[in-house]
ROTI-538558 format. One record per residue (C-alpha): residue in three letters; residue number from 1; x negated, z negated, y. Coordinates in nm, 3 decimals. Layout:
ROTI-538558
 rest  nr      c1      c3      c2
  ALA NUM       X       Z       Y
...
end
This chain:
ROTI-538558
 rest  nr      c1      c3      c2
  UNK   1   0.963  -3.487  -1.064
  UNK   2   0.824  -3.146  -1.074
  UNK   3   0.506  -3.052  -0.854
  UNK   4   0.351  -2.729  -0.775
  UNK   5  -0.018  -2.754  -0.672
  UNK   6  -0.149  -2.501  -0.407
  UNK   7  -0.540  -2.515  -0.292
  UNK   8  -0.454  -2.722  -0.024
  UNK   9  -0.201  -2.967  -0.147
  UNK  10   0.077  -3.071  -0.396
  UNK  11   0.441  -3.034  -0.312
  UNK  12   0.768  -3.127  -0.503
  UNK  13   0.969  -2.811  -0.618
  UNK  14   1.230  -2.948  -0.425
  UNK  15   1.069  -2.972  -0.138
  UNK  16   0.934  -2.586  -0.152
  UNK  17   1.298  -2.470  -0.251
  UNK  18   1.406  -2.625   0.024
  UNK  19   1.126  -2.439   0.232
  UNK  20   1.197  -2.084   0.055
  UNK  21   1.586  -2.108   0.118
  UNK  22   1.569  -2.190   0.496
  UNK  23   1.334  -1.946   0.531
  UNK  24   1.517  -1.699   0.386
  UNK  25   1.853  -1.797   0.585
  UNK  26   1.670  -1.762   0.922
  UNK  27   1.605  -1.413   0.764
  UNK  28   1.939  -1.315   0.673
  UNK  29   2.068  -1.440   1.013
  UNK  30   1.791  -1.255   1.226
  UNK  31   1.871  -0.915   1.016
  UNK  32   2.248  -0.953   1.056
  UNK  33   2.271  -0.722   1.355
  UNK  34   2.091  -0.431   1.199
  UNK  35   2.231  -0.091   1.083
  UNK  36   2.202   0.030   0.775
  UNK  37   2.007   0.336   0.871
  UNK  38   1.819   0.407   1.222
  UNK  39   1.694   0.742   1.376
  UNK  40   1.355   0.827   1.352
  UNK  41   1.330   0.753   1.731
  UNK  42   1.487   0.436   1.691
  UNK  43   1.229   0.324   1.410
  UNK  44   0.944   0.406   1.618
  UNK  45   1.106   0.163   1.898
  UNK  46   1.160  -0.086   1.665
  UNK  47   0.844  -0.080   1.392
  UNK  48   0.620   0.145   1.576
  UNK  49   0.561   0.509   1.580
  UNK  50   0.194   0.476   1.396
  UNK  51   0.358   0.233   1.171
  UNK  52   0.613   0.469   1.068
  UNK  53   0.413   0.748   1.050
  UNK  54   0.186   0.555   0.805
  UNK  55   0.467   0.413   0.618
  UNK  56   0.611   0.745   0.569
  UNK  57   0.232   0.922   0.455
  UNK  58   0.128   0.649   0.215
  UNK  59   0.496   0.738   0.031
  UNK  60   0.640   0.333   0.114
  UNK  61   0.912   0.457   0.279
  UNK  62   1.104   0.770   0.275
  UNK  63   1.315   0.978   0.549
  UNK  64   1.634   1.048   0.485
  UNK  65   1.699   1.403   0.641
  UNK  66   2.063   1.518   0.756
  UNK  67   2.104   1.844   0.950
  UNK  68   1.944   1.773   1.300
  UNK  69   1.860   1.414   1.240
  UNK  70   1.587   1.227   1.022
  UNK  71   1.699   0.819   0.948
  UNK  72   1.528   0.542   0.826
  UNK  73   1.706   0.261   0.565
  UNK  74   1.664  -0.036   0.819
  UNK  75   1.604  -0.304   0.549
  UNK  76   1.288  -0.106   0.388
  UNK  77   1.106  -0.108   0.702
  UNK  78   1.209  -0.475   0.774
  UNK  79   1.038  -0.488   0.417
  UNK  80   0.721  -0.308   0.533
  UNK  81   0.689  -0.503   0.878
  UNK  82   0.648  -0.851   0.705
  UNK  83   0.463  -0.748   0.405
  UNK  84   0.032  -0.778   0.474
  UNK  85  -0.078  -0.392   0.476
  UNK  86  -0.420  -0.278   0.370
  UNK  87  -0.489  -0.085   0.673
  UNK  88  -0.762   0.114   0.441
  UNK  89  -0.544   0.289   0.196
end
């Protein structure tokens, strides 16, 4: 049997597979729903305008601009909302 140690504790492998594939299946399911791409007013709804705004400054995410309309790629900023941000960069 294969163990991975963390600082707290040991865990089988198996048992933090098991962990990392629900977890990612709750994902996929809660994600399901979303567009592809959302308006800029849209992403501020959903993310937050100073999010967005931050997002879009620090070069992590990048408009996509179409005559009269600027989207977002939905899954980047799902990206960005669940990654820790260094609010000091």
């Amino acid at each position: 049997m294969v163990l991975l140690q963390f600082l707290d504790c040991m865990i089988s492998y198996e048992t933090f597979l098991n962990d990392v594939s629900a977890r990612i299946v709750k994902l996929l399911k809660s994600d399901k729903e979303d567009p592809e791409y959302v308006s800029q007013r849209k992403a501020f709804e959903m993310f937050g305008r100073r999010n967005v705004e931050r997002w879009r400054k620090q070069g992590k995410v990048i408009p996509c601009k179409r005559p009269g309309k600027v989207e977002y790629n939905t899954s980047e900023l799902r990206l960005l909302q669940r990654t820790i941000q260094d609010y000091f960069d």
